[in-house]
C-alpha positions in Angstrom: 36.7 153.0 237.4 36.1 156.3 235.6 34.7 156.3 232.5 37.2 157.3 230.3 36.8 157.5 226.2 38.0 154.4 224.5 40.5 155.0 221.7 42.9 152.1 220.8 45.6 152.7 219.4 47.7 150.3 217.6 49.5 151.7 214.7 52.5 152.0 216.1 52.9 148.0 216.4 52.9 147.5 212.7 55.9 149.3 212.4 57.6 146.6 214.1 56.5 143.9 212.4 57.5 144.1 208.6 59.2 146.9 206.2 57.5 149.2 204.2 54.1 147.7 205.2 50.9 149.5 205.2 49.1 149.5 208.5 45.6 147.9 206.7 47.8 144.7 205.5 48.5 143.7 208.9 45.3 144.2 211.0 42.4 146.4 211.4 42.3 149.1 212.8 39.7 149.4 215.6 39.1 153.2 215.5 38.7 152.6 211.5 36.5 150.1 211.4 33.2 148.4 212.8 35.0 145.1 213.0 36.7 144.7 216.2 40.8 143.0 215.7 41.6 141.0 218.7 45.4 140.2 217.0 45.4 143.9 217.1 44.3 144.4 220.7 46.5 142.0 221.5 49.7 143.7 219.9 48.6 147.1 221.6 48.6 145.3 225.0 52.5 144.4 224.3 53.0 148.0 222.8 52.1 149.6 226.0 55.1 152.2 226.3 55.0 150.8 230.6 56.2 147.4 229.2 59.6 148.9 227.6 62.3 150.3 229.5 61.5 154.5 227.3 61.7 157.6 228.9 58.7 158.6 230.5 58.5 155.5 232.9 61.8 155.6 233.5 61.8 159.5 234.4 58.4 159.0 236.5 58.3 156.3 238.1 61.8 154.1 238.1 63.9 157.4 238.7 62.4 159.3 241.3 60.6 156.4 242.7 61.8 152.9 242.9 65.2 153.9 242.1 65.5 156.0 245.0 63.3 153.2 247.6 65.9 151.2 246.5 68.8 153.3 246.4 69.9 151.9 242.6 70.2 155.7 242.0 71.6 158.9 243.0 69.0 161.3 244.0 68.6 165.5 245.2 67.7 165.6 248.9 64.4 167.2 248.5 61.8 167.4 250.7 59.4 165.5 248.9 61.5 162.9 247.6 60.3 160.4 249.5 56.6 161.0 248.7 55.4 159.7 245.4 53.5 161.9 242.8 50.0 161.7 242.1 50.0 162.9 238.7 52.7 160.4 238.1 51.2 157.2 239.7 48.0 158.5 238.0 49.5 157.6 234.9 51.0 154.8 235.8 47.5 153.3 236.6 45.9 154.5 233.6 47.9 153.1 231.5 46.8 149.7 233.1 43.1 150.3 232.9 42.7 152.7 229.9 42.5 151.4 226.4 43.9 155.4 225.3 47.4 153.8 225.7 46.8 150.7 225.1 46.5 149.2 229.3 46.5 145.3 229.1 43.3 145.9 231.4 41.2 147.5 229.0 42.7 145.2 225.9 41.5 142.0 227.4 38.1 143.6 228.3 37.9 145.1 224.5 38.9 141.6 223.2 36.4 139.8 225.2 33.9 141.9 224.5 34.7 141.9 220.4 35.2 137.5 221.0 31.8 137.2 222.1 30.0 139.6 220.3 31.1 139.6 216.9 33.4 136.4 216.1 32.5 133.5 214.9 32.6 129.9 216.8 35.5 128.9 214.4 37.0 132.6 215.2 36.9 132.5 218.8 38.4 128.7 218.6 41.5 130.6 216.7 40.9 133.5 219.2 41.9 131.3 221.9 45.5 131.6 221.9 45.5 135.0 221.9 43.8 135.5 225.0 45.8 132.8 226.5 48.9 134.9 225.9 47.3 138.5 227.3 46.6 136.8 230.4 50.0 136.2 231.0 50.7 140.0 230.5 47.5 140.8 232.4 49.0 138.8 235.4 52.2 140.0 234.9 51.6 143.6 235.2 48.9 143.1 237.8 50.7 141.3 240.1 53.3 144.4 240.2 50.5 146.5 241.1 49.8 144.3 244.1 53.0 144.6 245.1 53.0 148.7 244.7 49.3 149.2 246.3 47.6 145.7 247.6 44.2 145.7 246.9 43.0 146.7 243.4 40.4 146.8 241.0 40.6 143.6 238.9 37.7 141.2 239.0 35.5 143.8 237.7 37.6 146.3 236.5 37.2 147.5 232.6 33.3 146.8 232.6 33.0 150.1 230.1 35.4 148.2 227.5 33.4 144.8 228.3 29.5 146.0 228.5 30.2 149.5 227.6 28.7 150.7 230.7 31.0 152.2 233.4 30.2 150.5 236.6 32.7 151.1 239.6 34.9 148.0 240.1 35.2 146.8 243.7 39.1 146.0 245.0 39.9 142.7 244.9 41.5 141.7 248.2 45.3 140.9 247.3 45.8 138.1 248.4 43.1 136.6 246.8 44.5 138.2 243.5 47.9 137.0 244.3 46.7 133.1 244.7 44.8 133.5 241.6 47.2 134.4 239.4 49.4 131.9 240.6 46.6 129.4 239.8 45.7 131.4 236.5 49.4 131.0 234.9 49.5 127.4 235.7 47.0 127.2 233.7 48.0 129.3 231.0 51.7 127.8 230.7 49.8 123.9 230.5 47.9 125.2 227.7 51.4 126.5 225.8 52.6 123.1 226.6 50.9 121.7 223.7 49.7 124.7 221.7 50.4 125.0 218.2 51.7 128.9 217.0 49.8 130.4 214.1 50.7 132.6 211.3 48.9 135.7 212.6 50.0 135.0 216.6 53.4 135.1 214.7 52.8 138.6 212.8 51.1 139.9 215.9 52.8 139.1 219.0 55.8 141.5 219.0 57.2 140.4 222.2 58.0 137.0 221.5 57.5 135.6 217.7 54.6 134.0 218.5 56.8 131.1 220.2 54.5 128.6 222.5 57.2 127.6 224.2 58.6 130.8 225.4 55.3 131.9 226.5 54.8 128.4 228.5 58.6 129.5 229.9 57.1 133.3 230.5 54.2 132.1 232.2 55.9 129.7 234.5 58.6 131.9 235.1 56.1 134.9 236.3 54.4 132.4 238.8 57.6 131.4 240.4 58.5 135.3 241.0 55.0 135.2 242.6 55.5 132.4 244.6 59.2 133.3 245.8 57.3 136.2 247.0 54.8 135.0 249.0 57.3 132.3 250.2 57.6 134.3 253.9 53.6 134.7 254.7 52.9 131.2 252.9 55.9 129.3 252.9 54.3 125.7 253.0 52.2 126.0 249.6 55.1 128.5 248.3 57.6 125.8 249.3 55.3 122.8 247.6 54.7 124.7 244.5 58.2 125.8 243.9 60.3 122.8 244.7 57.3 120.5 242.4 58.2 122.9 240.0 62.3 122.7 240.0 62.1 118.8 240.2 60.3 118.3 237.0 61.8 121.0 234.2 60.2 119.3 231.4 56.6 119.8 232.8 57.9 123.6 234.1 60.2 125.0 232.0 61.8 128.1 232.8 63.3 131.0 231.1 66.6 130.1 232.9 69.1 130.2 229.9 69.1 126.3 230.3 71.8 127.1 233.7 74.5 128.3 231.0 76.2 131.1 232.1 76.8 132.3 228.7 73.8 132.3 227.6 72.3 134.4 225.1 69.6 137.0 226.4 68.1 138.1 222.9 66.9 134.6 222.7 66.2 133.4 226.0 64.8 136.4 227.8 61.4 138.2 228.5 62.3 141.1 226.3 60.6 144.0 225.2 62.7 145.2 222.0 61.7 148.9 221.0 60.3 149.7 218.2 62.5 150.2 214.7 61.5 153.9 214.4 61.9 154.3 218.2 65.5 157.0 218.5 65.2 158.2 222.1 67.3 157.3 225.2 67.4 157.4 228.7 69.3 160.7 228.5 66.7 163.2 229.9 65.1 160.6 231.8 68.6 160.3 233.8 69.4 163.9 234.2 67.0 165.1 235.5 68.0 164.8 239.5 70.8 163.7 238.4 70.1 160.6 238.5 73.0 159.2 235.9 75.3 159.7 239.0 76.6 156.3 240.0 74.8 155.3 243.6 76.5 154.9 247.1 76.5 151.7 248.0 76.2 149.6 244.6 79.5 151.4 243.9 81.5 152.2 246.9 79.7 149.4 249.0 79.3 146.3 247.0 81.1 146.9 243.1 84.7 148.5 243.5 85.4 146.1 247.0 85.2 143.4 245.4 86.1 144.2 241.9 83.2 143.5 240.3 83.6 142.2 236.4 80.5 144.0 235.5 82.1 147.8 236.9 83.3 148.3 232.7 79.8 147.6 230.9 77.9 149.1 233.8 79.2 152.2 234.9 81.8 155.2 232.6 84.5 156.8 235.7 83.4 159.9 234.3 85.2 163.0 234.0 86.0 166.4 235.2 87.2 169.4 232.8 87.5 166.3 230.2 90.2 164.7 232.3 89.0 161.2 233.0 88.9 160.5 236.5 90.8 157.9 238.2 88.8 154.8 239.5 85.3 154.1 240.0 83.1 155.8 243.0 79.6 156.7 243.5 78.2 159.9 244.8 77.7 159.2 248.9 74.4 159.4 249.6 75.2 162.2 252.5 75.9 164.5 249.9 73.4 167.8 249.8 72.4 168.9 246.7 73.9 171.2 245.9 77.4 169.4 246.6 75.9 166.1 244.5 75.3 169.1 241.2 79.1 170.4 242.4 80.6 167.8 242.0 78.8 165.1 239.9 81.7 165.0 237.3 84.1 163.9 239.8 81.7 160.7 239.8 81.3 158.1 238.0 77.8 157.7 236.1 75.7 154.4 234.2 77.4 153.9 230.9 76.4 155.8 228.3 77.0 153.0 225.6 75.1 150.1 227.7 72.5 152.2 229.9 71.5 155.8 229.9 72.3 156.4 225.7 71.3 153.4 224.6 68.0 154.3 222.6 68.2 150.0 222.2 67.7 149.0 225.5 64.9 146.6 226.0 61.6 146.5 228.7 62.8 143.6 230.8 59.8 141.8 231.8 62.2 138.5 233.6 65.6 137.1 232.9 67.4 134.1 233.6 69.6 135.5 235.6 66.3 136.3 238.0 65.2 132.7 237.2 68.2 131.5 238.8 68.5 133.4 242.0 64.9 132.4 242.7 66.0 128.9 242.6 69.2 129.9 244.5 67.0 131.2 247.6 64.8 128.1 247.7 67.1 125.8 247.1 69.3 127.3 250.2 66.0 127.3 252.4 64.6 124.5 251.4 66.6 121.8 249.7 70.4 121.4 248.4 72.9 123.4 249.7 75.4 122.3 246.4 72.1 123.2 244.1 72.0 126.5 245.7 75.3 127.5 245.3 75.6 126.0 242.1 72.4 128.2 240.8 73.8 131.2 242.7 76.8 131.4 240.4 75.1 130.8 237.6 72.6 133.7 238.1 76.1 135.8 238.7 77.3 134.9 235.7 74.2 135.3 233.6 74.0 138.6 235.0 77.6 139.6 233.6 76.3 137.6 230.3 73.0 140.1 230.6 74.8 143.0 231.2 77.8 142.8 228.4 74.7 142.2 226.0 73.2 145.1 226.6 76.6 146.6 225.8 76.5 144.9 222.3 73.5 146.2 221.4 74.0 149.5 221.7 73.2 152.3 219.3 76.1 154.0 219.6 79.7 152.5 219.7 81.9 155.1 218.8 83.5 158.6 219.5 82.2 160.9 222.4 82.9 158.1 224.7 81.1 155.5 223.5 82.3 152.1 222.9 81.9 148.2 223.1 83.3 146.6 226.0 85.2 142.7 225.3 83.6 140.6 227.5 86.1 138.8 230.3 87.1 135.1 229.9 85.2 132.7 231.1 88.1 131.8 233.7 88.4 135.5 235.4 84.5 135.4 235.8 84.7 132.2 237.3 87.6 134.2 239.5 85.3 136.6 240.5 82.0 134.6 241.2 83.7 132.1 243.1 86.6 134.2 245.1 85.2 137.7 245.4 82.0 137.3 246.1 82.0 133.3 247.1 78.8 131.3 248.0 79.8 130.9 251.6 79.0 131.6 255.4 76.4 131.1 257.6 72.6 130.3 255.9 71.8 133.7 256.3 75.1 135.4 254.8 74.1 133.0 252.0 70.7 134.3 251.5 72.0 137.5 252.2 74.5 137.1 248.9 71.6 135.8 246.9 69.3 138.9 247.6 72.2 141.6 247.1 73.5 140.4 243.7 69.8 140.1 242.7 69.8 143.8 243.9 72.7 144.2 241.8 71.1 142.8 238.6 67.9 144.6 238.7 69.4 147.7 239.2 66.9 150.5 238.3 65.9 149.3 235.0 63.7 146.5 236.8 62.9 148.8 239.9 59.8 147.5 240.4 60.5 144.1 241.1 64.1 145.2 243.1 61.6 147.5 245.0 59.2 144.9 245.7 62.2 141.9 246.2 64.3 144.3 249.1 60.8 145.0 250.9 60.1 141.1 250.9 64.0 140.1 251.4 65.6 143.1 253.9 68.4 142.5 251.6 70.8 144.2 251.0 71.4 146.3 254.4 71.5 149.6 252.4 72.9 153.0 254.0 70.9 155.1 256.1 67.9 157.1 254.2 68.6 160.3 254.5 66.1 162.0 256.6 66.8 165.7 257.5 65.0 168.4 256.1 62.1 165.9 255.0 58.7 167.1 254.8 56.8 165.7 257.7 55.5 162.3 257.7 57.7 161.5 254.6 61.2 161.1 256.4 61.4 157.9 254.8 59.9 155.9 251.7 57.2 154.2 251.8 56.7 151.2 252.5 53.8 151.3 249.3 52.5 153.5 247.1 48.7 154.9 247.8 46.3 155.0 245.2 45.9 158.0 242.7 43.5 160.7 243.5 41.8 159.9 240.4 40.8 156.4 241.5 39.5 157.9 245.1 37.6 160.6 243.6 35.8 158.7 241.4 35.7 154.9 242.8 32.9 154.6 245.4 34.3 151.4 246.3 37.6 153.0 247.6 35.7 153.5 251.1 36.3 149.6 251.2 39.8 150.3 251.6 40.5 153.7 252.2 41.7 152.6 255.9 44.3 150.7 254.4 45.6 153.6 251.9 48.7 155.2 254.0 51.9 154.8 252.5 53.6 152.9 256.1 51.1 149.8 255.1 52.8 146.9 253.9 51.7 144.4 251.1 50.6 141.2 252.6 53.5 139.4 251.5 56.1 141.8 253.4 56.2 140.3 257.0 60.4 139.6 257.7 
């Protein structure tokens, strides 16, 4: 890796964590003092600005890139738009590997390197659970790199932070990585099976309250996303693994809601609240490109057909010369730019209450709803048809659940538009889960359901994972990319994302897989 300086910064996570506090109460500060923190490395990992859903990820990455591979935005035709930015993805890595902003990388390495260097043997005992927790994160995040580039640096990455000497990290094969981590949060979830919270993993661990069990939920939650995705190039272990895991919920608990549909997501959900100083929205982030527009196909393809319940609390009708337009509809995707900035108002766009003004929206690291539709695909391949079904609607009607909260926590409800939506009964959800978009049809219209409302649910704020879940699935059949006018060799998007110049200028060990660095390679698990 290049050697970069190490800074930490963690003063913004106090903030969070009780009123009128002074930073030196809480934890040290590394930069302040010769006595490393690793609570406070810790809380900087989970303060990263790539794990919450602000504006600068959103405008880099999930807008122009994920959003439009996965058509869960509107987008300008450019040239380029298929071909992802360097500077960009640059910082997107860094902020994985660099301890300047707080990369869970570079944490774990810094808190290793402060655990065995200058903490005690009763220290590193308290230490433990600590590291246990930044693992999960560590996997987390890594394993969406996978699924952006394939191989990376991991095994060896972060050596400056560690030995503070820089030594190039090899890339770890991905597959490798994949099976490991898999492995790893096993591991990590038994060991929040019987784990006893402390005071200061309380006060430090801004993501979840320092609660073992959600962390043993989080943990075993992230390895069945992992396994789900390999389940197509390693179907027999994913198959084991998976179905050991659903037939014994008290030895693998999931964040699934419990399978009630009206669940509540502030408690049950991998949730990344922002900070309480934190007043910015998704406002820039979404108009730039335009891409607050409502999309083609999620609107006039899948939503306004079948009435969807969620059409209110997702999406505003917009409209033009302040007369409110009359129904929902997306902008088709065949329009040319300058129609789509023409005629944008005559659109409908994300709700400003529940999406693109809503300064309270959360990083959403995995829901229930998620949870559920995993179970929904391998129960449909793999075991009971009536358990498949039964967790499809379920994972519906969380979503609906996830979507209306969103809604409620918004920080603005009234005037200029804004407002909080009422929530349907309980019987006209049921009418639209179980009529409108029924569980029924052949085995692959089934799995075909399961994969577009997943789609649906992840939407842009999770792009990532939607990216990553309609290269593994095919599903849903989206429109045709547009293609005329593209710069050549980027007619369409990619089918990954190739490393940043400032890994392959400075990485020797990039030769190892520079053959495999074109943006038409797939990641190992993308083989339907």
């Amino acid at each position: 890796m290049k050697k970069i300086l190490i800074i930490i910064t963690v003063f913004a996570s106090a903030l969070l964590l009780t009123v009128s506090c002074n930073l030196e109460d809480k934890f040290n500060d590394p930069e302040q003092t010769t006595q490393g923190s690793i609570p406070a490395l810790f809380t900087s990992a989970i303060n990263n600005s790539r794990m919450r859903s602000e504006y600068w990820h959103v405008r880099t990455i999930l807008a122009v890139g994920q959003g439009v591979y996965t058509q869960t935005v509107a987008f300008n035709k450019s040239s380029s738009v298929y071909q992802s930015n360097d500077g960009y993805y640059g910082q997107y890595w860094r902020d994985y590997y660099s301890a300047q902003f707080g990369g869970a990388m570079a944490m774990y390495r810094q808190m290793e390197n402060v655990n065995s260097t200058q903490s005690t043997p009763a220290e590193q005992v308290a230490n433990e659970i600590f590291f246990q927790a930044i693992k999960v994160i560590l996997y987390d995040v890594g394993s969406q790199f996978v699924d952006m580039y394939g191989d990376i640096p991991f095994s060896e990455a972060g050596s400056l932070h560690l030995t503070s000497v820089s030594t190039p990290a090899k890339f770890d094969n991905q597959q490798e990585l994949y099976m490991s981590f898999i492995e790893e949060l096993d591991k990590t979830a038994t060991y929040f099976s019987t784990a006893q919270g402390t005071t200061m993993f309380q006060r430090q661990d801004i993501l979840l309250a320092g609660d073992v069990k959600k962390w043993q939920k989080y943990a075993n939650s992230i390895r069945l996303r992992l396994l789900i995705h390999i389940s197509y190039v390693n179907e027999d272990y994913a198959k084991s693994e998976i179905l050991k895991m659903l037939n014994d919920p008290a030895k693998y608990p999931l964040v699934d809601g419990d399978n009630v549909a009206n669940y509540n997501p502030a408690t049950t959900d991998i949730l990344n609240t922002p900070l309480k100083d934190y007043t910015n929205s998704l406002v820039m982030a979404l108009s730039d490109g335009l891409s607050y527009v409502a999309p083609d196909f999620m609107l006039n393809k899948l939503m306004v057909p079948t009435e969807d319940i969620r059409l209110d609390v997702m999406f505003d009708k917009n409209a033009k010369n302040k007369v409110q337009n009359i129904g929902y509809s997306g902008a088709p995707i065949t329009l040319t730019n300058e129609q789509l900035t023409q005629y944008s108002n005559t659109f409908s766009c994300w709700d400003s209450t529940t999406i693109w003004q809503n300064s309270n929206i959360p990083g959403i690291r995995i829901t229930a709803s998620e949870v559920n539709f995993i179970k929904a695909e391998a129960q449909q391949r793999w075991g009971d048809a009536a358990k498949a079904k039964s967790a499809y609607e379920t994972a519906v009607k969380q979503s609906v659940s996830f979507y209306y909260y969103l809604n409620s926590i918004a920080s603005s409800t009234s005037g200029g538009g804004f407002r909080l939506e009422v929530k349907p009964s309980d019987a006209l959800i049921d009418k639209f889960v179980t009529e409108r978009i029924a569980y029924a049809g052949t085995a692959d219209k089934k799995l075909e359901l399961i994969g577009t409302q997943k789609w649906l649910h992840f939407g842009f704020l999770q792009g990532i994972e939607c990216w990553t879940e309609y290269r593994r699935t095919k599903y849903p059949v989206l429109l045709p990319f547009p293609s005329d006018g593209m710069t050549n060799g980027f007619e369409t998007p990619p089918t990954r994302i190739v490393y940043p110049s400032d890994e392959t200028n400075y990485n020797p060990n990039y030769a190892d897989v520079q053959a495999k660095n074109t943006r038409t390679t797939k990641i190992f698990w993308d083989v339907k």
